[in-house]
N, CA, C and O atoms as CSV, one atom per row, in Angstrom:
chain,resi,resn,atom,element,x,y,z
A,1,UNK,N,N,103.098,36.330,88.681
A,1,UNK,CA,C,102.384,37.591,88.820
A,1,UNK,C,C,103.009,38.442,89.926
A,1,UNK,O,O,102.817,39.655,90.012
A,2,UNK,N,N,103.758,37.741,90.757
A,2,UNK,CA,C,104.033,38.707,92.482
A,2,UNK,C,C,105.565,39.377,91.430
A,2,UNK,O,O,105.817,40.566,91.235
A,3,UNK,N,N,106.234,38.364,90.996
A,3,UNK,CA,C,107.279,39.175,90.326
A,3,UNK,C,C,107.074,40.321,89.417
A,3,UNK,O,O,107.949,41.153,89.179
A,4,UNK,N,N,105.716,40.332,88.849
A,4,UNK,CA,C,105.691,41.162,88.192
A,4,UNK,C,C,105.249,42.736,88.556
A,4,UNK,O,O,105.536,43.879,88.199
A,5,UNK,N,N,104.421,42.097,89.441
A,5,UNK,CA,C,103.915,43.421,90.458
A,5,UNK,C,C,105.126,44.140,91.304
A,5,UNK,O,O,105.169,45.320,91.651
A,6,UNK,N,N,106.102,43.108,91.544
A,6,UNK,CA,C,107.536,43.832,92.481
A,6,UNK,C,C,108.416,44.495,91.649
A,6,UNK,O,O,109.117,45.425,92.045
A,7,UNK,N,N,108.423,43.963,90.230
A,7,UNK,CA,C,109.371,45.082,89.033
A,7,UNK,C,C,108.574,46.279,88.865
A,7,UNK,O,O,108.958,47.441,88.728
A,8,UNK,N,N,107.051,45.664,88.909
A,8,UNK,CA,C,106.723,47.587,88.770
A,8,UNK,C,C,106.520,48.164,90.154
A,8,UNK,O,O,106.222,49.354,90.050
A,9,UNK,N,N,106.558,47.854,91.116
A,9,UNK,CA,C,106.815,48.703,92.441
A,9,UNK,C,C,108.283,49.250,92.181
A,9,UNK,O,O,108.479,50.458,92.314
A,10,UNK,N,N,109.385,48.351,91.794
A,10,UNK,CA,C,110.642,49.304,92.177
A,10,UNK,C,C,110.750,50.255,91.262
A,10,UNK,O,O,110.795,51.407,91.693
A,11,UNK,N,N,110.828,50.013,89.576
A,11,UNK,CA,C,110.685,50.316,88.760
A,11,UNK,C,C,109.883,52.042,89.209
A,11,UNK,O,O,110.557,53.056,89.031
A,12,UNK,N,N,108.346,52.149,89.812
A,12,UNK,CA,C,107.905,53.038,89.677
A,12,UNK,C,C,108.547,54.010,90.772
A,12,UNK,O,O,108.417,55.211,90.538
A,13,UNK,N,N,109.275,53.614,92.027
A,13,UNK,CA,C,110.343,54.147,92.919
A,13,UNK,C,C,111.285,54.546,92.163
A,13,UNK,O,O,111.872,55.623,92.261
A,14,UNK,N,N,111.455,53.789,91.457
A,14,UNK,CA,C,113.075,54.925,90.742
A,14,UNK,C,C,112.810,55.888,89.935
A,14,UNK,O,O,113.561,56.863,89.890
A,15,UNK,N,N,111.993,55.821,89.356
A,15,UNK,CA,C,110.895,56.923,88.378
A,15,UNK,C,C,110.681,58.177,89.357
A,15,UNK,O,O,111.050,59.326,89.114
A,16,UNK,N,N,110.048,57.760,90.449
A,16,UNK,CA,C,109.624,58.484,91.523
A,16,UNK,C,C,110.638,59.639,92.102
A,16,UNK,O,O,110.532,60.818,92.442
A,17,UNK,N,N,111.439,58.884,92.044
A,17,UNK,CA,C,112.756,59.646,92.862
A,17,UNK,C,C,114.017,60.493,92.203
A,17,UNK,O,O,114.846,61.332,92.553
A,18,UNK,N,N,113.600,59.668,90.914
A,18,UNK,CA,C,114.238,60.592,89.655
A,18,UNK,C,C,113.388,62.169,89.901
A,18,UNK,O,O,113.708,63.194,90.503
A,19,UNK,N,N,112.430,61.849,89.278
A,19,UNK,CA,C,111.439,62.929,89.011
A,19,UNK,C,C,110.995,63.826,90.136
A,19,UNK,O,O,110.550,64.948,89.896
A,20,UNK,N,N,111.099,63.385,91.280
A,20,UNK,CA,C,111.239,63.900,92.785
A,20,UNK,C,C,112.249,65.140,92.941
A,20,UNK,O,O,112.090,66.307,93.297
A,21,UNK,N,N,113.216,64.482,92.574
A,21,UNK,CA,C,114.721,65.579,92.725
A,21,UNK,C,C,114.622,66.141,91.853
A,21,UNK,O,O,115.253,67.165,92.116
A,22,UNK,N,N,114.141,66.260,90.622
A,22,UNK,CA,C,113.949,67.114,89.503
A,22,UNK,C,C,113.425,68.385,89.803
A,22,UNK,O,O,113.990,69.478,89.774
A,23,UNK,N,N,111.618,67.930,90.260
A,23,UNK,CA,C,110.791,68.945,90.363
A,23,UNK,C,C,111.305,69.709,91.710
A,23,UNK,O,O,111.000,70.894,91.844
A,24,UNK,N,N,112.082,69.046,92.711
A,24,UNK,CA,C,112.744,70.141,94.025
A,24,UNK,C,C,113.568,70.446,93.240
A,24,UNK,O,O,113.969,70.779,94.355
A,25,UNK,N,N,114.255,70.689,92.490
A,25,UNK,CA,C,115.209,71.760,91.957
A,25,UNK,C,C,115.157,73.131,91.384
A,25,UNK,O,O,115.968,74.055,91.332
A,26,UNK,N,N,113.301,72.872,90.755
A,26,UNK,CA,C,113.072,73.665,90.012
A,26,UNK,C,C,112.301,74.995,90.529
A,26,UNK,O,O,111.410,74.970,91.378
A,27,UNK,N,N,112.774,76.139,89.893
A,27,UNK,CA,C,112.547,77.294,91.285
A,27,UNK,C,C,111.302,78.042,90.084
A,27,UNK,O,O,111.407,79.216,89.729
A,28,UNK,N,N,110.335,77.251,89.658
A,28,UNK,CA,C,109.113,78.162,88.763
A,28,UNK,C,C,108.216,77.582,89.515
A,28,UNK,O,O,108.608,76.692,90.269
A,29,UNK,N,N,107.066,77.875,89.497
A,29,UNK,CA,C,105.776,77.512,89.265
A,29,UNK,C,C,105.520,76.429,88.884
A,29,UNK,O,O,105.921,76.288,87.729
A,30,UNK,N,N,104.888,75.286,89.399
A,30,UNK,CA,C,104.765,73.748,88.596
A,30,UNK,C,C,103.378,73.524,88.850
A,30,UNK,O,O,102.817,73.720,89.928
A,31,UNK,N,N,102.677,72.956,87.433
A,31,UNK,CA,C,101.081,72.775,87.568
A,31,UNK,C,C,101.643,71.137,87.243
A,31,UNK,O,O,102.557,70.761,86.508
A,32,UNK,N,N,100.503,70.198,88.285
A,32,UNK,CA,C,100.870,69.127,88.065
A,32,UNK,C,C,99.118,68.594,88.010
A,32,UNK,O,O,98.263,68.638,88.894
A,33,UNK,N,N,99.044,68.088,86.562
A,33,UNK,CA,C,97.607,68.035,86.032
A,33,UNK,C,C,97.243,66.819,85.630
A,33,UNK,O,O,97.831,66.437,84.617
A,34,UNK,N,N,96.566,66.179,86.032
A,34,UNK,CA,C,96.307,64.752,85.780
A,34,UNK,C,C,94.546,63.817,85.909
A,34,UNK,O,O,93.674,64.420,86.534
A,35,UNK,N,N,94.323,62.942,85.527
A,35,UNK,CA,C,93.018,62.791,85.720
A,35,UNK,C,C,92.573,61.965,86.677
A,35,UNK,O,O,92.866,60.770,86.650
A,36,UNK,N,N,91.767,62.532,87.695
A,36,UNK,CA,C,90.995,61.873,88.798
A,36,UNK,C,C,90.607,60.164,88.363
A,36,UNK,O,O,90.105,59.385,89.173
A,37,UNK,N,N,90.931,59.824,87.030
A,37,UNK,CA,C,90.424,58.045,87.408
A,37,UNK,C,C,92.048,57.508,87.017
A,37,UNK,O,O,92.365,56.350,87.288
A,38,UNK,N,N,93.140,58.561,86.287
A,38,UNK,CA,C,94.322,58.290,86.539
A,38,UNK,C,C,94.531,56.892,87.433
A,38,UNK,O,O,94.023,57.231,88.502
A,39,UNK,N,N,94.939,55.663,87.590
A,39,UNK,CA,C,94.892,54.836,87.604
A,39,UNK,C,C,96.261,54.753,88.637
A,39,UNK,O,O,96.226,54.503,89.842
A,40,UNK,N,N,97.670,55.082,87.675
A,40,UNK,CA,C,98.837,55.372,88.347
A,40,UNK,C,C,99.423,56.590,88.931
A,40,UNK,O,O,100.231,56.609,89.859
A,41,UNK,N,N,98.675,58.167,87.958
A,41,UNK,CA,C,99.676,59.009,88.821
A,41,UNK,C,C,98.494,59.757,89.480
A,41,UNK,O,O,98.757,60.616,90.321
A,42,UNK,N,N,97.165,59.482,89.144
A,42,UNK,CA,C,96.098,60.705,90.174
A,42,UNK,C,C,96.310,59.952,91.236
A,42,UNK,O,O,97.487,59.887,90.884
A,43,UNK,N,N,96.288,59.252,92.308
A,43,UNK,CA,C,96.432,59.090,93.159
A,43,UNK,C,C,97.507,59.968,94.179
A,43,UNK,O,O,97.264,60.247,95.354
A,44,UNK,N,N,98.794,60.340,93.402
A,44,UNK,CA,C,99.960,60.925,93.767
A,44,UNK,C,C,100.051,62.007,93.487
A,44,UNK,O,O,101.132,62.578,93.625
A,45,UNK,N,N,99.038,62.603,93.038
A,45,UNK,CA,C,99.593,64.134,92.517
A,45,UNK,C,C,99.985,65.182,93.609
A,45,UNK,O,O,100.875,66.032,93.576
A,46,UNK,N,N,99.147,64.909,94.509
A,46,UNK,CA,C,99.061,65.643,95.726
A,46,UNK,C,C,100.656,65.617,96.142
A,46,UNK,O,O,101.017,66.684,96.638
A,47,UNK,N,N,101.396,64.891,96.069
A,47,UNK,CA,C,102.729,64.356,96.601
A,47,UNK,C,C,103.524,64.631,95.985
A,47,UNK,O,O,104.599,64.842,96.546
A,48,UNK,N,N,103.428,64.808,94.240
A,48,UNK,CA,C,104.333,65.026,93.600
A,48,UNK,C,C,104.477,66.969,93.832
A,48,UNK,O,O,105.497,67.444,94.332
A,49,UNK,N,N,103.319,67.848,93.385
A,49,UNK,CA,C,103.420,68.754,93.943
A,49,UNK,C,C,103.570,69.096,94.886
A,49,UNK,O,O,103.400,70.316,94.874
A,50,UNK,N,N,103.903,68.628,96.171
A,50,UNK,CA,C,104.284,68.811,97.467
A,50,UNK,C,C,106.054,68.992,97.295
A,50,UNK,O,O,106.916,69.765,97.712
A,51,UNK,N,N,105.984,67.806,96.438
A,51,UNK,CA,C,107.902,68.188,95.935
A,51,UNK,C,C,108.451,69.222,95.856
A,51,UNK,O,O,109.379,69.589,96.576
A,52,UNK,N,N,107.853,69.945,94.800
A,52,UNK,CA,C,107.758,71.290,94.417
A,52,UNK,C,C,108.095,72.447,95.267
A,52,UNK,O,O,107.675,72.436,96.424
A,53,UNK,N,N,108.895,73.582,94.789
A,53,UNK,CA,C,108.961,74.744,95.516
A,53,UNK,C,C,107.618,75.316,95.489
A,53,UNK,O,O,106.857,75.495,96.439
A,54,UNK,N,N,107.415,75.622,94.020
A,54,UNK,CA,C,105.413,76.187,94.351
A,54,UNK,C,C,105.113,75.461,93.582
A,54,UNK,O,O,105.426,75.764,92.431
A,55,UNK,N,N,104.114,73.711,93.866
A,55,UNK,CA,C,103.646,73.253,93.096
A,55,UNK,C,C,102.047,73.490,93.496
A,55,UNK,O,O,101.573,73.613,94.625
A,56,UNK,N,N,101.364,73.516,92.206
A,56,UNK,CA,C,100.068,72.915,92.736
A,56,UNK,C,C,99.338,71.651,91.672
A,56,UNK,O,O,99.622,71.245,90.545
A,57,UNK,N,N,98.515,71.376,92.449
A,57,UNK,CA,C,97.981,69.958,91.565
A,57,UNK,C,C,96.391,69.777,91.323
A,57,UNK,O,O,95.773,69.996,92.365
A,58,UNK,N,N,95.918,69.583,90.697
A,58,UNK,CA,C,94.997,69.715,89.559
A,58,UNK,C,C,94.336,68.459,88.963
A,58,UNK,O,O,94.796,67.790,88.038
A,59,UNK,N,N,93.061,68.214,89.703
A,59,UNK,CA,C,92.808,66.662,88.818
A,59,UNK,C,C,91.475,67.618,88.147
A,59,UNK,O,O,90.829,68.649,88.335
A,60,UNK,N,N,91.615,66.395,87.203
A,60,UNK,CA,C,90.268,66.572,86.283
A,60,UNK,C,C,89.373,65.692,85.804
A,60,UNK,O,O,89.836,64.723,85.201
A,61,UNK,N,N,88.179,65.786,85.923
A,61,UNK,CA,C,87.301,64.965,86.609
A,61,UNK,C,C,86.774,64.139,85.693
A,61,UNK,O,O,86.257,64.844,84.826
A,62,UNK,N,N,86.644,63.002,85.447
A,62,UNK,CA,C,86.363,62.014,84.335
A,62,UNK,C,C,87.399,61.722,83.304
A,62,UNK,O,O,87.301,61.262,82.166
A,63,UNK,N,N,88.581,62.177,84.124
A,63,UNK,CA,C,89.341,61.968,82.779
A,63,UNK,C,C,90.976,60.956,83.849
A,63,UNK,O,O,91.605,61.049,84.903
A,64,UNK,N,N,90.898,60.098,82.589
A,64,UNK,CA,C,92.076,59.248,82.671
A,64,UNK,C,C,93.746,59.606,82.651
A,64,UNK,O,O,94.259,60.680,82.964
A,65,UNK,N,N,94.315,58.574,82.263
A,65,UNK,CA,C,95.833,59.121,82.388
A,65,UNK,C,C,96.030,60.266,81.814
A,65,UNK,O,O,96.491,61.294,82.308
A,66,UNK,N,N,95.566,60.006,80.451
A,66,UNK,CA,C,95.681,61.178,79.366
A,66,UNK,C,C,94.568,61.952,79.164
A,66,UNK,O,O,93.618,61.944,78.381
A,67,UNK,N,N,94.982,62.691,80.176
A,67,UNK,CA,C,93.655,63.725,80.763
A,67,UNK,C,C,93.470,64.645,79.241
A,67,UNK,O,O,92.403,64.680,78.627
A,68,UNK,N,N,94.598,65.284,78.842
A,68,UNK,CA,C,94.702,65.937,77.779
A,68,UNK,C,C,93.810,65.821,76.552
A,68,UNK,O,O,93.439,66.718,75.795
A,69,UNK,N,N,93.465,64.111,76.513
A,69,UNK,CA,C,92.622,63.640,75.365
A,69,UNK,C,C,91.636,63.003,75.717
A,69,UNK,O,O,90.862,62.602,74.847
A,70,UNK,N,N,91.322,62.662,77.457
A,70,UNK,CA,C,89.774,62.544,77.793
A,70,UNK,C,C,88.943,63.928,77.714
A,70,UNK,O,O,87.765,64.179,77.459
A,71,UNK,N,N,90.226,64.828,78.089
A,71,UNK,CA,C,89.063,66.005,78.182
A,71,UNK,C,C,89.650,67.296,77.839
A,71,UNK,O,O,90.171,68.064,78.648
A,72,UNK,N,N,89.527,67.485,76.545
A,72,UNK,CA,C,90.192,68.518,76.136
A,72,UNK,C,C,90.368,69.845,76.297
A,72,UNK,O,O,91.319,70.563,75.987
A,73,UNK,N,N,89.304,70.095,76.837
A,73,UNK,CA,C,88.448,71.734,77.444
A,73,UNK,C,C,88.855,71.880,78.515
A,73,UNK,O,O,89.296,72.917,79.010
A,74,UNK,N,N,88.716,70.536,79.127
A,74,UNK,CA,C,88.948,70.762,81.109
A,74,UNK,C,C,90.521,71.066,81.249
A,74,UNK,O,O,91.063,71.868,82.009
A,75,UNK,N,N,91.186,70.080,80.170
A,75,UNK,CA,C,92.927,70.238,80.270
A,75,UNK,C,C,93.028,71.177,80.221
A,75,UNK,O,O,93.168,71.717,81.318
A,76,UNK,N,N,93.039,72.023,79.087
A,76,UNK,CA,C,93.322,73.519,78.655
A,76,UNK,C,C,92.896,74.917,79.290
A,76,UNK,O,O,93.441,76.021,79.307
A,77,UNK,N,N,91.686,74.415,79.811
A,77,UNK,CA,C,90.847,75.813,80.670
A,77,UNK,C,C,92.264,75.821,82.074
A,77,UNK,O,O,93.028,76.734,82.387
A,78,UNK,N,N,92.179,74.913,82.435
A,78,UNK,CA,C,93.453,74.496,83.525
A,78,UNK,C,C,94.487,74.899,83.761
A,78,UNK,O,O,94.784,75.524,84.779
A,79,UNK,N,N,95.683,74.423,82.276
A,79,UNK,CA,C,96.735,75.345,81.849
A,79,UNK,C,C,96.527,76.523,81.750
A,79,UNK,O,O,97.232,77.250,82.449
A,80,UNK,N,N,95.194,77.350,80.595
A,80,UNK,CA,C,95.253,78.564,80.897
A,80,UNK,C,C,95.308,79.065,82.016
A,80,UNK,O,O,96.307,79.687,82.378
A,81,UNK,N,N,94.195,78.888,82.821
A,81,UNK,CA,C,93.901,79.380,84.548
A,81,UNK,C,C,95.435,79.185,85.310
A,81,UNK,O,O,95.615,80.046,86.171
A,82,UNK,N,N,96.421,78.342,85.172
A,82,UNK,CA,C,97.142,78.598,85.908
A,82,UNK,C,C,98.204,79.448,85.798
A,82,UNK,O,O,98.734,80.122,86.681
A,83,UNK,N,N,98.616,79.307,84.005
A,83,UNK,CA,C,99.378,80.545,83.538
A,83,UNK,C,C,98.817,81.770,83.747
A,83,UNK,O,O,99.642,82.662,83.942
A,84,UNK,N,N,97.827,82.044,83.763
A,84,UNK,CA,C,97.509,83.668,84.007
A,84,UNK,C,C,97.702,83.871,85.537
A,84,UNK,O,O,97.839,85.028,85.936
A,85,UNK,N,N,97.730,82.639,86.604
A,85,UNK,CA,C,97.998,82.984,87.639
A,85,UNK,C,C,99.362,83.379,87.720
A,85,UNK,O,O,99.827,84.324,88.356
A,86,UNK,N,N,99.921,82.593,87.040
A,86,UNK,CA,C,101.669,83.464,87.359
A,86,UNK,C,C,101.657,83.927,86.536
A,86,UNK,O,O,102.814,83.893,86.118
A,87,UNK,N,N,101.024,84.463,85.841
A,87,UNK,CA,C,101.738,85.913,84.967
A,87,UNK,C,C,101.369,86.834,86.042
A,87,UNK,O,O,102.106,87.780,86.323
A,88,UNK,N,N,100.278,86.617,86.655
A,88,UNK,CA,C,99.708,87.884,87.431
A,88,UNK,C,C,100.758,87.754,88.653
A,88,UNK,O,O,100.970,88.621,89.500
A,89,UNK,N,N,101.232,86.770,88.580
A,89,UNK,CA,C,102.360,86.846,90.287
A,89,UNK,C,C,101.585,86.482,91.451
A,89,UNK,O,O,101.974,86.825,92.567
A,90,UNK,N,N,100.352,85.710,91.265
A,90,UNK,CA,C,100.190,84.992,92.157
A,90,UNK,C,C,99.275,83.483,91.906
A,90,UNK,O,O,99.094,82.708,92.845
């Protein structure tokens, strides 16, 4: 079991750091949306958008990894609300 828990610690570091240098590269707007009982990435969201040139981060509340399909309304009201923020330029 300890081996298995140490492949997914590094495993989720290299993921991490991939996706790290990604989102600092990227010079838009980044909504990083995920669900508050999220298990693996709500905990981090705060961090991953910190990566970010302008990130912000977004949990949603009762909903799991796949926030998208715990909560379909909350996902989407979300995306909308944040696209109209940058359309409006802020």
């Amino acid at each position: 079991a300890v081996e298995r828990a140490d492949a997914a610690q590094r495993l989720g570091l290299l993921l991490r750091r991939r996706y790290l240098e990604r989102l600092a590269r990227l010079w838009t707007p980044v909504l990083i949306l995920n669900g508050a009982l999220d298990p693996v990435f709500g905990p981090q969201g705060e961090y991953w958008a910190a990566s970010c040139r302008q990130g912000t981060h977004v949990r949603i509340p009762r909903a799991m990894h796949l926030s998208n399909l715990d909560r379909p309304a909350a996902f989407s009201a979300q995306v909308a609300a944040f696209a109209g923020r940058v359309a409006r330029g802020g």
